[in-house]
C-alpha positions in Angstrom: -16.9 -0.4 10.4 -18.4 -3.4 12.4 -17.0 -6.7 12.0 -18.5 -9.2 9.4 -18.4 -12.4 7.9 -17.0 -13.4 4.7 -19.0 -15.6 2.1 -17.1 -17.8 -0.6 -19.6 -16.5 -2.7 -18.2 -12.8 -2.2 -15.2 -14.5 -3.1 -16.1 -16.4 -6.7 -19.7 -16.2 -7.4 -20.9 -20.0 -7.1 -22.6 -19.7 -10.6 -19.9 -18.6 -12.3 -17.8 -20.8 -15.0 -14.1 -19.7 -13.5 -15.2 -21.5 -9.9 -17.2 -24.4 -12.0 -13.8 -25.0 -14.1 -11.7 -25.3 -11.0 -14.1 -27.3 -9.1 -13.6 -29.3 -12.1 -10.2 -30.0 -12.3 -9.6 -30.4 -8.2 -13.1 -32.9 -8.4 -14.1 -30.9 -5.3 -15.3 -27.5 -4.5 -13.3 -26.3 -1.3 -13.4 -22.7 -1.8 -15.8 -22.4 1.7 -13.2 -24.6 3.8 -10.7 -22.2 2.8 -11.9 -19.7 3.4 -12.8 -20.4 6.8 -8.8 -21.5 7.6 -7.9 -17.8 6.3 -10.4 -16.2 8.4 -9.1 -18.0 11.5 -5.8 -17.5 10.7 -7.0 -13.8 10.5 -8.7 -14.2 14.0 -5.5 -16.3 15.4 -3.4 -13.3 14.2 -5.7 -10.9 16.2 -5.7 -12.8 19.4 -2.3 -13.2 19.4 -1.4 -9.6 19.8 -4.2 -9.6 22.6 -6.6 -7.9 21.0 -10.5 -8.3 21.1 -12.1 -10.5 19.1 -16.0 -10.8 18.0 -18.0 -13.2 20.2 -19.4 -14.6 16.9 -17.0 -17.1 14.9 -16.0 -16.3 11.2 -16.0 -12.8 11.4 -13.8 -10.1 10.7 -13.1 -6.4 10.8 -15.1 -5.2 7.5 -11.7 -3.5 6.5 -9.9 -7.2 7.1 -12.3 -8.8 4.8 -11.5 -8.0 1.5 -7.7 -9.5 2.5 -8.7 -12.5 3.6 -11.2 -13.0 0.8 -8.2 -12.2 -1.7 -6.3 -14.9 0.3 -8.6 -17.1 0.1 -9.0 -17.1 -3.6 -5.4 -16.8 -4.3 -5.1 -20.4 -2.3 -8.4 -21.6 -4.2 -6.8 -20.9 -7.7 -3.4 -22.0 -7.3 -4.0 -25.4 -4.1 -3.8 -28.6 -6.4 -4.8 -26.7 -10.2 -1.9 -27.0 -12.2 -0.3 -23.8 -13.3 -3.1 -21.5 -15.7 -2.2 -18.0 -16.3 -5.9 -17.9 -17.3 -7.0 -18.0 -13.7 -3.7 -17.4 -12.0 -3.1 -13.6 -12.9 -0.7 -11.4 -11.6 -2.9 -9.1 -10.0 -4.3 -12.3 -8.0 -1.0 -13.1 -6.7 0.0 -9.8 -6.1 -3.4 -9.0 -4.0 -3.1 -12.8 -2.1 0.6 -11.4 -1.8 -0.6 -7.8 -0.1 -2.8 -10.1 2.5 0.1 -12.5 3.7 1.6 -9.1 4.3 -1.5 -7.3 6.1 -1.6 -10.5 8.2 2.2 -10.7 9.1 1.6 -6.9 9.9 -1.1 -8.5 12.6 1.0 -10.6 13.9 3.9 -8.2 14.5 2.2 -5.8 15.8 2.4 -3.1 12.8 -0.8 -2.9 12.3 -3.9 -1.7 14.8 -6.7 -3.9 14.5 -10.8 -2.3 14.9 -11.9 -3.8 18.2 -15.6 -5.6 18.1 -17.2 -2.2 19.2 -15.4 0.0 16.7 -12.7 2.7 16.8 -12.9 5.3 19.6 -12.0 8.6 18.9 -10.3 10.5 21.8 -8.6 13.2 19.7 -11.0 15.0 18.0 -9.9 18.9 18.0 -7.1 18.6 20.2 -4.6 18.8 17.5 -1.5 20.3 19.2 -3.3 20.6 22.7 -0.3 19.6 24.5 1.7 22.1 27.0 4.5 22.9 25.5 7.8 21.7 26.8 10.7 24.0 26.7 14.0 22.0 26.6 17.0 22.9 28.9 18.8 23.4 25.2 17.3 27.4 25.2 18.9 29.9 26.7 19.0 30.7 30.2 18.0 34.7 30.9 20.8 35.5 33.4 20.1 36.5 37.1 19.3 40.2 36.5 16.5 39.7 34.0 15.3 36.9 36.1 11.7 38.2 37.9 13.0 37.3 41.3 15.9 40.1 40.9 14.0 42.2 39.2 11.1 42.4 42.0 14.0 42.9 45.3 13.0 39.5 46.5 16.4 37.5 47.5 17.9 34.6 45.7 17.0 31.0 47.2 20.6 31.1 48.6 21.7 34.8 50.5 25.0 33.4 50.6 25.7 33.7 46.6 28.2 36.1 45.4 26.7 39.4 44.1 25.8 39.7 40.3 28.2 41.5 38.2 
C-alpha cells in the first residue's frame, strides 16, 4: 500500500455537528494541529528504528493511517472537553488505546513498518526450500554400514583397530 496523508476531515467530517459541538466548547477547532503532532510522532517512531521514511511530510503507511487518525480523534474528543460519554465512547478510547500500542510497537521494534517503495517479496514459493540440516542428535550408522567400508576403500586413519 503506498504511503499517504491523513486529512482531519477523514477524521471528523468538518460539517458535521459532533466536530461543530467540540469546536464549541474548546472555542477553537484544533483537530488539523493534532493531527499533524500524531502523524509526526508516527514518523519519529519510524525513524527511530532506522527505517525509511517518505520524502513527502505528513504521510504515512496507508495501513498506519487509520491508527493515527483514531489517535488523533481520541486526543480531539477528550484535550480540554470536559468528560461526555456522548462523544467519549468506549470504543474511541479503546481504538486511541490500540494506536498508542501500534506506535509503542514502532518504537520497540515489534512491529515491521512498509518502506516508501512498498513490501518486497523474496519468498514467494519457496516455502520449506531450505536444505535440510540433520542434527548430530540421529544416529550414527556404525563403521560397517558406512559406504567407505562397504566399497574396500580404507578408513582416514590405517592405524585404527579392526571393526568387530
Amino acid at each position: 500500500m503506498p504511503w499517504i496523508t491523513p486529512t482531519d476531515d477523514e477524521v471528523l467530517s468538518k460539517d458535521s455537528k459532533e466536530r461543530a459541538s467540540i469546536v464549541a466548547i474548546k472555542n477553537k477547532d484544533d483537530l488539523a494541529d493534532i493531527l499533524v503532532e500524531v502523524v509526526a510522532e508516527f514518523r519519529d517512531a519510524i525513524a527511530g528504528r532506522d527505517n525509511d521514511l517518505d520524502s513527502t511530510d505528513n504521510t504515512l503507511p496507508a495501513g498506519l493511517a487509520k491508527y493515527a487518525r483514531d489517535l488523533a480523534l481520541w486526543i480531539f474528543v477528550s484535550r480540554g472537553v470536559p468528560q461526555n460519554d456522548g462523544i467519549q465512547t468506549k470504543v474511541r478510547q479503546d481504538a486511541g488505546a490500540k494506536a498508542e500500542e501500534i506506535l509503542k510497537g514502532i518504537r520497540d521494534g515489534d512491529m515491521a513498518v512498509e518502506p516508501p517503495s512498498g513490501w518486497v517479496n523474496t519468498s514467494g514459493k519457496n516455502w520449506n526450500s531450505e536444505n535440510r540440516i540433520v542434527m548430530r542428535t540421529h544416529p550414527t550408522p556404525p563403521p560397517a554400514q558406512q559406504n567407505g567400508v562397504a566399497s574396500g576403500q580404507p578408513y582416514a586413519n590405517p592405524d585404527a583397530p579392526a571393526d568387530s
